[in-house]
N, C-alpha and C positions, 0 to 999 in steps of 0.2 A: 504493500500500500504506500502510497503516495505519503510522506509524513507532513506533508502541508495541511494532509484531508483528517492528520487524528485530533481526538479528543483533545491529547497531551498538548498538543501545536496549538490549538486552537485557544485553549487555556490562557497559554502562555502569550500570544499574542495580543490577548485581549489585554491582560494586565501590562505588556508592553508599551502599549500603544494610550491605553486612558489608568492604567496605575495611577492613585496618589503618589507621593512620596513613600507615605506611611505603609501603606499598602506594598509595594516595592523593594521597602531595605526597613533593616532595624531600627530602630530608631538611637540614631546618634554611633552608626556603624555606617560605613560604606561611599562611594562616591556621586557625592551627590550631583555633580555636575553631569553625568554622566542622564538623569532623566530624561522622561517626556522626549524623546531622540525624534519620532514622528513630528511633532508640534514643530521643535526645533531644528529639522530639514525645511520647514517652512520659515518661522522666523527670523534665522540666524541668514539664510541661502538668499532671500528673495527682495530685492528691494524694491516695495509697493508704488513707490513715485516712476518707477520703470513702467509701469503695469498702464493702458491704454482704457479707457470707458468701460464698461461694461467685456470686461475681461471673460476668457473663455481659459481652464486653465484642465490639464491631466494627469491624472497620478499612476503612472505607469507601472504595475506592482503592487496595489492599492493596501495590500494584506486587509485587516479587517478596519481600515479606511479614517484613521485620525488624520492623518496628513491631508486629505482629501477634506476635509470638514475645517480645518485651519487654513486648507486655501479660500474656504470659501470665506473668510472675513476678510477677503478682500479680490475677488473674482463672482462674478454675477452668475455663471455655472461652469460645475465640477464634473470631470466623469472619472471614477476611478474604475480601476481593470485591475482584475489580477487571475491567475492561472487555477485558483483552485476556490472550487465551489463552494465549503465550509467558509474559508476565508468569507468572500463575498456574498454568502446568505445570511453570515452574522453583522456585516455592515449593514445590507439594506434592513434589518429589523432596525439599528442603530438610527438608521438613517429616518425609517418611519414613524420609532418610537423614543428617540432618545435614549433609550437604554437597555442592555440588554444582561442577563446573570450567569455566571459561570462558575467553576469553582478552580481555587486558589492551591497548588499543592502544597503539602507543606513536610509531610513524611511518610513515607510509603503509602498507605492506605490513606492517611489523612487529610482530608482537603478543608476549608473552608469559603464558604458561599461568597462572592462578592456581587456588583453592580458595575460594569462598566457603563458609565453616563460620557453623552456628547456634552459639550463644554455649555455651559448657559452664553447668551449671545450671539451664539452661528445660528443662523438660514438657512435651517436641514434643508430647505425645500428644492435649492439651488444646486444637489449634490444627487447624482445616480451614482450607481456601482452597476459592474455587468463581467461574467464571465467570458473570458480573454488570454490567448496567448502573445507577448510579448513579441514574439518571430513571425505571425502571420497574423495581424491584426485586420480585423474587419474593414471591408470598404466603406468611404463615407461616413468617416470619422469626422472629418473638417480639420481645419486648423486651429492651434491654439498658441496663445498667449505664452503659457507657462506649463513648459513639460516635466515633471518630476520622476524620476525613477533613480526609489531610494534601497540602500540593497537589494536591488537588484541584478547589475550586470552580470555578477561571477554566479549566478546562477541562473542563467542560459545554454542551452548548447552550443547555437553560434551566435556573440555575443555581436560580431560584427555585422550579421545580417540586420539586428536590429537597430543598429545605430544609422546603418545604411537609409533608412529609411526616416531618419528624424527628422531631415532639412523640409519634410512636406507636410511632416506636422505642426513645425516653428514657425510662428508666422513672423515676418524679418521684423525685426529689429525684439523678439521675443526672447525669453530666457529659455534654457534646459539646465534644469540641477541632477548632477547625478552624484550619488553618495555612494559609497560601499567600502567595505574594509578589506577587498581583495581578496578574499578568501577564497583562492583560485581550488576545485577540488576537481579529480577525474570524473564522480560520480554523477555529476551535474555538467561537469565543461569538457570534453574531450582536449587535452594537453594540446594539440593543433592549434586550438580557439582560444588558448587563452589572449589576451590581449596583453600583458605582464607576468611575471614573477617565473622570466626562466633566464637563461645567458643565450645571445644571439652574435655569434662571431667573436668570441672570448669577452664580450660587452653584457652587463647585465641590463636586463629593459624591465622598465618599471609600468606598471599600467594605467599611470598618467601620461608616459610618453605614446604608450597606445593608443588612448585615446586622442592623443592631440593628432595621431597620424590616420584616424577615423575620420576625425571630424571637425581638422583644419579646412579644409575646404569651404565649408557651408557658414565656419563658425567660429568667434571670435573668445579664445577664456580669458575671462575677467576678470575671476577670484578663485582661490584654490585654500581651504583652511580645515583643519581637524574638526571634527566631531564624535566624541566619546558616547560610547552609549550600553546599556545594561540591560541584560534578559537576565531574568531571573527564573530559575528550574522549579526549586522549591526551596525551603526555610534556609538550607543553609550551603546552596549551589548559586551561585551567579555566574553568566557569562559578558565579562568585560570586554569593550572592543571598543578600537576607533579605525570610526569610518573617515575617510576623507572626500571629502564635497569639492568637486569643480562646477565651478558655474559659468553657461558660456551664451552669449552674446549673438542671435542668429544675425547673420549680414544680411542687411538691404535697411528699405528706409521703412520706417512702423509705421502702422496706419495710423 
């Protein structure tokens, strides 16, 4: 099975993505900066005085869709995608009902019950979710404003195929933010695909210099900076990572 489509995954996403702090880490243990990583691919990545009227933006990857719901305080509509159906059936309940309940692991058997709630002051209304692959994306998408796709890329098959295709969904003078911690693996990427983290010509290549040889053509990077971020297993498993965000500038002139 798919481990996007289990329970376990499913769990753990949901407290990833609308966790409290409290809910999250111990209290007065752990790294707090490292929260809220969905919210914060949005805040920290996107600068809203860039962003054109009534903005159209897409969350490439959407998982169970916080990122997606913080663009919309400041995009008129959102569409998030992502690959797996659990993922994106527990957003649109989010999406219709603001909230939705899971349970929390915390030791083998033990779980307890939580709520993940959308944030007070978002404009669910403005936000769909829809099942989606990343490498063949439905026709008549449109273009948009503001492309996201946050850990995403290193879990693709061919990550280039999809990148190939981003200059038709940026509408020019638009952003693409793409986050990930490179966590290049075979069982997801075939070693051919990766985009970084191998030696090419006794030269090691990193997978920001990949993408710059993606997606120089179409597009301008303007900002490149860390962001930390924490999935938590159960009571006393964290997994700590920093992604790194490039943010890139589509050429031509914005509507």
């Amino acid at each position: 099975m798919n481990i996007y489509e289990t329970d376990k995954l499913l769990a753990e996403y949901l407290l990833f993505h609308y966790g409290t702090p409290e809910e999250v880490l111990p209290e007065g243990v752990g790294p707090t900066d490292a929260l809220g990583y969905p919210a914060r691919c949005v805040s920290e990545c996107l600068n809203v005085a860039s962003l054109p009227a009534e903005a159209r933006a897409l969350d490439l990857g959407c998982a169970v869709g916080r990122a997606s719901f913080e663009l919309a305080r400041s995009c008129r509509s959102v569409l998030g995608i992502d690959f797996s159906e659990r993922f994106i059936a527990a957003a649109i309940v989010l999406q219709a009902r603001g909230e939705l309940g899971y349970r929390r692991a915390e030791e083998g058997d033990l779980i307890t019950p939580l709520v993940a709630r959308v944030p007070e002051g978002i404009d669910r209304r403005g936000v769909r979710f829809e099942v989606g692959d990343a490498m063949h994306l439905r026709g008549a998408l449109g273009s948009f404003d503001v492309v996201l796709m946050a850990n995403l890329i290193d879990r693709l098959i061919e990550p280039r195929h999809c990148l190939a295709h981003l200059a038709k969904l940026v509408n020019p003078g638009g952003r693409l933010i793409i986050t990930s911690p490179y966590t290049w693996l075979e069982e997801f990427t075939p070693r051919e695909h990766w985009l970084g983290g191998f030696e090419r010509d006794g030269r090691a290549v990193n997978t920001l210099e990949g993408l710059k040889g993606e997606l120089e053509r179409d597009f301008d990077l303007i900002e490149v900076k860390d962001l930390p971020f924490l999935l938590r297993e159960h009571a006393r498993k964290f997994q700590w990572s920093v992604a790194q965000a490039s943010i890139w500038r589509r050429r031509g002139v914005q509507r």
